[in-house]
C-alpha positions as CSV (number, residue, x, y, z in Angstrom):
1,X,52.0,48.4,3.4
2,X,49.7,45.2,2.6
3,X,46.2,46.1,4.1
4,X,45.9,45.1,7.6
5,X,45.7,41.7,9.3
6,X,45.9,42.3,12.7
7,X,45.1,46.3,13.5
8,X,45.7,47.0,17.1
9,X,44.3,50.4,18.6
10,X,45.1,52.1,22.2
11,X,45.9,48.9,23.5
12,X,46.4,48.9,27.1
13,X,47.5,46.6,29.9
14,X,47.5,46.4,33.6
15,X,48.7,43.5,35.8
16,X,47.3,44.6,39.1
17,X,47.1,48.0,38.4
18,X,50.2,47.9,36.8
19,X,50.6,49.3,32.9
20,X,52.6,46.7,30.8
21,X,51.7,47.8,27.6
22,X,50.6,51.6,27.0
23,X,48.0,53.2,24.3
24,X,49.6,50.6,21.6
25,X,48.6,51.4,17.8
26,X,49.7,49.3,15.3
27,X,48.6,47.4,12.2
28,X,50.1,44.2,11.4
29,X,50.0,43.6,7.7
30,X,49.1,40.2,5.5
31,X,51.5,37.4,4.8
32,X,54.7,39.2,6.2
33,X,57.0,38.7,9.0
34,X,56.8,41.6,11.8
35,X,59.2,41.5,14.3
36,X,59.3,43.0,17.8
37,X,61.9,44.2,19.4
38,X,63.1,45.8,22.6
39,X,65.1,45.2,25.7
40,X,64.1,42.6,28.4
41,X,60.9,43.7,30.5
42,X,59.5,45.9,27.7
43,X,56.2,43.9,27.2
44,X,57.3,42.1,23.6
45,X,55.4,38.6,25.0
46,X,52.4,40.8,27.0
47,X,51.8,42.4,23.1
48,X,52.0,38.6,21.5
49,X,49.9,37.0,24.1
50,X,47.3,39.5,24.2
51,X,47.0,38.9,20.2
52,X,46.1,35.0,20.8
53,X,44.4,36.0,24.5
54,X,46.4,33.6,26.3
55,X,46.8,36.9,27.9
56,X,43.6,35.9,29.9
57,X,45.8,33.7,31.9
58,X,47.7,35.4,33.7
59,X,46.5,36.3,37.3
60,X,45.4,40.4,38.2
61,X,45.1,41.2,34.6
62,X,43.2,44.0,32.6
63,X,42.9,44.7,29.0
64,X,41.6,47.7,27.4
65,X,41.5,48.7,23.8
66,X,41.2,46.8,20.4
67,X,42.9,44.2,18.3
68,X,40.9,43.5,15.6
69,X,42.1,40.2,13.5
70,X,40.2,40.6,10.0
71,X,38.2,42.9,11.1
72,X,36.9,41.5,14.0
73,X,37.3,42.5,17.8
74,X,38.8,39.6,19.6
75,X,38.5,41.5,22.9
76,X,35.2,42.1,22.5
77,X,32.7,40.4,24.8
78,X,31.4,38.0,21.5
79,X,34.8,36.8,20.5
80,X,35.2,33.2,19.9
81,X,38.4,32.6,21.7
82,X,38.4,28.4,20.6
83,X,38.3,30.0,16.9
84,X,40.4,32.4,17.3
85,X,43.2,30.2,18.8
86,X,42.8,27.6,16.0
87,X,43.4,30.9,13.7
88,X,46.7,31.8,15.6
89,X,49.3,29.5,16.1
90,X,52.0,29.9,18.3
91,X,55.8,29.1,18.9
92,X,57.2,29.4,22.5
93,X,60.7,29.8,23.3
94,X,61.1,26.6,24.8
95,X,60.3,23.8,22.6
96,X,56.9,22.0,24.6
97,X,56.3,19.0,22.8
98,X,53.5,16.5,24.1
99,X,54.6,13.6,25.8
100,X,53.8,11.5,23.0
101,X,55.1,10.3,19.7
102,X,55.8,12.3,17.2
103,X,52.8,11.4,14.9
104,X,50.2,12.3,17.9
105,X,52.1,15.5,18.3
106,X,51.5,16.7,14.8
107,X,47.5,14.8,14.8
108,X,46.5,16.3,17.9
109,X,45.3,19.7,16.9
110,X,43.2,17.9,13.9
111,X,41.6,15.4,16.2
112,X,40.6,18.1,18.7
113,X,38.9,19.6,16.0
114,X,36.8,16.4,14.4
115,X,39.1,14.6,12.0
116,X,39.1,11.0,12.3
117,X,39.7,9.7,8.8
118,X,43.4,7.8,9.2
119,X,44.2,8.8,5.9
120,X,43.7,12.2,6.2
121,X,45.5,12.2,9.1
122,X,48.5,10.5,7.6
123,X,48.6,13.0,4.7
124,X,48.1,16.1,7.4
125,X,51.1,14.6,9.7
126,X,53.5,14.1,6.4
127,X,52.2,17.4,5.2
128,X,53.6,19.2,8.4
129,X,56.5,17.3,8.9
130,X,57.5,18.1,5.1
131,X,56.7,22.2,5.8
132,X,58.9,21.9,9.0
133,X,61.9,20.1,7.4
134,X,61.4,16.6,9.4
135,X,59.7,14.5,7.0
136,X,63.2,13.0,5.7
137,X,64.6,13.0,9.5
138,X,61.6,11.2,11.1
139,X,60.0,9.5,8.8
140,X,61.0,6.4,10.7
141,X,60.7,7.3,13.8
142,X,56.9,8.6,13.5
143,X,56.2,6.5,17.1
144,X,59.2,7.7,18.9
145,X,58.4,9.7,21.5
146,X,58.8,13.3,20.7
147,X,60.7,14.1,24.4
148,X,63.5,12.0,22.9
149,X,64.4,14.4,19.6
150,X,66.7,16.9,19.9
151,X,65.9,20.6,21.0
152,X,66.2,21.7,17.4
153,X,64.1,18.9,15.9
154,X,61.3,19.7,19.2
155,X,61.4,23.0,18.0
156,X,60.7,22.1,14.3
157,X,58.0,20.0,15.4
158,X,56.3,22.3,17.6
159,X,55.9,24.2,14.3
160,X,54.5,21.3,12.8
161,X,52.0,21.1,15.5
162,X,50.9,24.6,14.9
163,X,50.7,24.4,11.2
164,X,48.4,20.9,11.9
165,X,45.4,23.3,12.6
166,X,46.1,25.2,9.5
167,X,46.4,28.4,10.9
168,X,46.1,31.9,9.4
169,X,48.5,33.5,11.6
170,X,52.1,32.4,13.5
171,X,53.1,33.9,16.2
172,X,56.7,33.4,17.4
173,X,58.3,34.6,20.8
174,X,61.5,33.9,21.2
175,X,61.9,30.2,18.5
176,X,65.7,29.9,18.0
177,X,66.9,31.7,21.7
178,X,67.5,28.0,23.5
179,X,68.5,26.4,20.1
180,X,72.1,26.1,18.3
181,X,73.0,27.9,15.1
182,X,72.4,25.6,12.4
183,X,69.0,24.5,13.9
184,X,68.2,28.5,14.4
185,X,68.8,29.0,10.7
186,X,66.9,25.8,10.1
187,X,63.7,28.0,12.0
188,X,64.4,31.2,10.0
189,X,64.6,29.8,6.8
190,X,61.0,27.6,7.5
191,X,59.7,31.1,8.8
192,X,61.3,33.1,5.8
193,X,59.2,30.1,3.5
194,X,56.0,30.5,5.0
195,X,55.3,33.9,4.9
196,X,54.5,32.9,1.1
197,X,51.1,31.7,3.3
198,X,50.8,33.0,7.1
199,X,51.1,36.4,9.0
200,X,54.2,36.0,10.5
201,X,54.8,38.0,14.5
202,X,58.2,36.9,16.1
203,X,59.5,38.6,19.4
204,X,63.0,38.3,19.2
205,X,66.2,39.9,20.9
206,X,68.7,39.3,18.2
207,X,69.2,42.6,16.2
208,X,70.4,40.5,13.6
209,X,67.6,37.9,13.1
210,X,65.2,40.8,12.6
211,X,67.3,42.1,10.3
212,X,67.4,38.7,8.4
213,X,63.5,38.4,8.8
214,X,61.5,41.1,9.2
215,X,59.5,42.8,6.5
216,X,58.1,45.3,9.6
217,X,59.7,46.1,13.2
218,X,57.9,47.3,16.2
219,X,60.2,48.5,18.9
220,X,59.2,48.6,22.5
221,X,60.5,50.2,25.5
222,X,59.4,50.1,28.8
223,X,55.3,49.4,27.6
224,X,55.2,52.1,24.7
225,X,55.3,52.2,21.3
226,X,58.7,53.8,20.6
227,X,59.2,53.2,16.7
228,X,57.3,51.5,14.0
229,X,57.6,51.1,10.6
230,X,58.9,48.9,7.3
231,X,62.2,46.9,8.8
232,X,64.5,48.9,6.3
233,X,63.8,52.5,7.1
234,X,64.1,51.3,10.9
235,X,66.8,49.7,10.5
236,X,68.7,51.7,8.0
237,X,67.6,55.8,9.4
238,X,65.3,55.2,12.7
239,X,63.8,58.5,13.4
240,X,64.2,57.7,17.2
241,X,67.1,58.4,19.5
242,X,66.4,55.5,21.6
243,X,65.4,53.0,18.4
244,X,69.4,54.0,17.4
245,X,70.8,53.0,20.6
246,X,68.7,49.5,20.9
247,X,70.1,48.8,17.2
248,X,74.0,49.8,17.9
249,X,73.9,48.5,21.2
250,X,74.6,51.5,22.4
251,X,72.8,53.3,25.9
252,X,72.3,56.9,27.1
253,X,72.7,58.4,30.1
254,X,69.3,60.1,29.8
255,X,66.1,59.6,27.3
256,X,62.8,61.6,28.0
257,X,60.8,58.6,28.6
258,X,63.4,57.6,32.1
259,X,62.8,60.5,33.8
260,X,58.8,60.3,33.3
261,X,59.2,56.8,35.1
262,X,58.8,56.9,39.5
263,X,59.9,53.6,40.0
264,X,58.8,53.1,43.0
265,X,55.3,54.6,42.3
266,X,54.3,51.5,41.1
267,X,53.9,53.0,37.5
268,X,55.3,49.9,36.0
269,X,55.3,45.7,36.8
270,X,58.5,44.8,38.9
271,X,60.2,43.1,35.8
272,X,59.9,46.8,33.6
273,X,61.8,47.9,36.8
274,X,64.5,45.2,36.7
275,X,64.8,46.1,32.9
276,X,65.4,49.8,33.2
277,X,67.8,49.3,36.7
278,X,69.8,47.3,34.0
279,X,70.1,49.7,31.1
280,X,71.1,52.5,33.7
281,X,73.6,50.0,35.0
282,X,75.0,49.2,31.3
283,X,75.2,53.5,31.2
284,X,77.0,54.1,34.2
285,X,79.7,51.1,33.3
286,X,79.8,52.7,29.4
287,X,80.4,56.4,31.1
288,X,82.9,55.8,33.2
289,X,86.4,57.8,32.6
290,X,89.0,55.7,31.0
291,X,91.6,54.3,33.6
292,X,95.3,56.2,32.5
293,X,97.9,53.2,32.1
């Protein structure tokens, strides 16, 4: 493995008491693309929030643990978290551009931050346009307001936005799940170019877009770590039981970690609850006897 970019160590969070993610150990190496996985509810966004701290929005929450990014603590009480954000970009699911035109979408990160110089900001704007595959498509309709492209073009210029700041990392929850196939392959093939340059992290559910993109998989369930590791051996001979299920699609009646879980002792946030009521639904519909014609 490349030597660590992000290394995260007994990471732990609470939402009102509540565990979301438990003891999480993990090191996220250079200038590859590491893809988390799981089923809904597992914690996948809590783990990529926490790593930009847009974590410290959410109401009733606790953080304990490390996640060091270079080497430095960015939970610690001295983290810059303005510096750390321009270090970390990140993608949403839903495409959120500004409602303005597509230059000012791409030039407001580098104004924020002090540059002024109209030139410079031309050649950053075509720069990131180029990277996300718009330049040719927008080109001429740099003033047209960026609420008026199409998902998969908002989406592509969301990227842009991120890469304005000239970021170190890219995180990525969810990018093609609201888009159509040829603008999600548009997204995998930018993300599979620019790990040449950026630490890639991309939540996704699709089995097969991690399989397309990852270099390293982190699978979740339920808040823990259950299986980590380089996306080929995970893929091709998981060493977990329940890592083999997610990847097949397949569900079992019981798994150690379901009966350590009280739900209603509060062990858990409601929406880990909602997850595991489904899997146990999907079991008892895959079990059931086979109606005799």
């Amino acid at each position: 493995m490349n030597s660590a970019c992000i290394d995260i160590r007994n990471l732990n969070v609470f939402y009102d008491g509540h565990t979301a993610l438990k003891n999480i150990s993990l090191s996220i190496p250079h200038r590859q693309i590491t893809a988390i996985i799981g089923p809904s509810g597992c914690g996948k966004t809590t783990l990529l929030r926490s790593i930009n701290r847009l974590i410290d929005f959410s109401d009733g929450v606790k953080v304990s643990g490390e996640i060091l990014v270079d080497g430095q603590n960015i939970l610690g009480p001295k983290a810059d978290v303005t510096s750390l954000r321009k270090k970390i970009g990140l993608i949403s699911q839903k495409p959120s551009p500004l409602p303005m035109s597509v230059y000012d979408n791409v030039a407001y990160g580098p104004r924020i931050h002090g540059m002024r110089d109209k030139k410079e900001l031309d050649k950053t704007v075509r720069n990131c346009l180029e990277t996300a595959g718009l330049w040719e498509e927008l080109k001429d309709r740099l003033r047209t307001s960026a609420t008026k492209l199409s998902v998969g073009q908002q989406q592509r210029l969301c990227l842009a936005r991120s890469l304005a700041v000239k970021p170190e990392i890219l995180l990525c929850d969810e990018p093609t799940s609201a888009l159509d196939p040829v603008s999600s392959q548009n997204i995998e093939n930018k993300l599979a170019e620019l790990k040449k340059y950026y630490t890639i992290v991309i939540v996704t559910h699709n089995i097969h877009q991690a399989m397309r993109l990852a270099d390293y998989v982190v699978h979740l369930y339920l808040g823990e770590l259950v299986e980590y590791g380089p996306a080929n051996e995970v893929f091709q001979k998981p060493k977990e039981d329940r890592t083999r299920a997610y990847i097949n699609g397949t569900a079992f009646k019981e798994l150690e970690i379901d009966s350590q879980i009280n739900l209603k002792g509060k062990v858990c946030p409601l929406n880990f609850v909602f997850a595991k009521e489904a899997l146990e639904t999907r079991c008892r519909e895959e079990w059931k006897p086979t109606a005799r014609r």
